[in-house]
C-alpha angles and dihedrals in degrees: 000000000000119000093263089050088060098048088056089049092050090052093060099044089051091054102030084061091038090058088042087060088047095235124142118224095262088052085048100045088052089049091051096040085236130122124265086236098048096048090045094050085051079046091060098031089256098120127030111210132222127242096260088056096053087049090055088048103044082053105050083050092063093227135117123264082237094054088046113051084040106108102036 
């Protein structure tokens, strides 16, 4: 897997467990203390966020780094 491939991959896991939780990207995005914009640009592969992002996001999604990064 190449580093765009993965960035793909980040930006749906991020939406496919937003979607699980039943938030919508602005619920998500407050959660997170990011902007609408920014989180659905990570969602389309627009974006790629930096670590600190993904922390926030992994975070706001009350899950595990492990469970997270899982199924990339």
């Amino acid at each position: 897997m190449n580093l765009q491939q993965f960035y793909v991959k980040l930006g749906k896991r991020i939406k496919e467990l937003r979607e699980e939780k039943g938030y919508s990207q602005q619920i998500l995005a407050e959660k997170a203390d990011i902007s609408i914009d920014y989180l659905g640009k990570i969602e389309v592969n627009i974006n790629n966020p930096g670590l600190k992002s993904v922390f926030k996001i992994v975070r706001a999604l009350d899950i595990s780094f492990e469970e997270f990064f899982k199924s990339i």
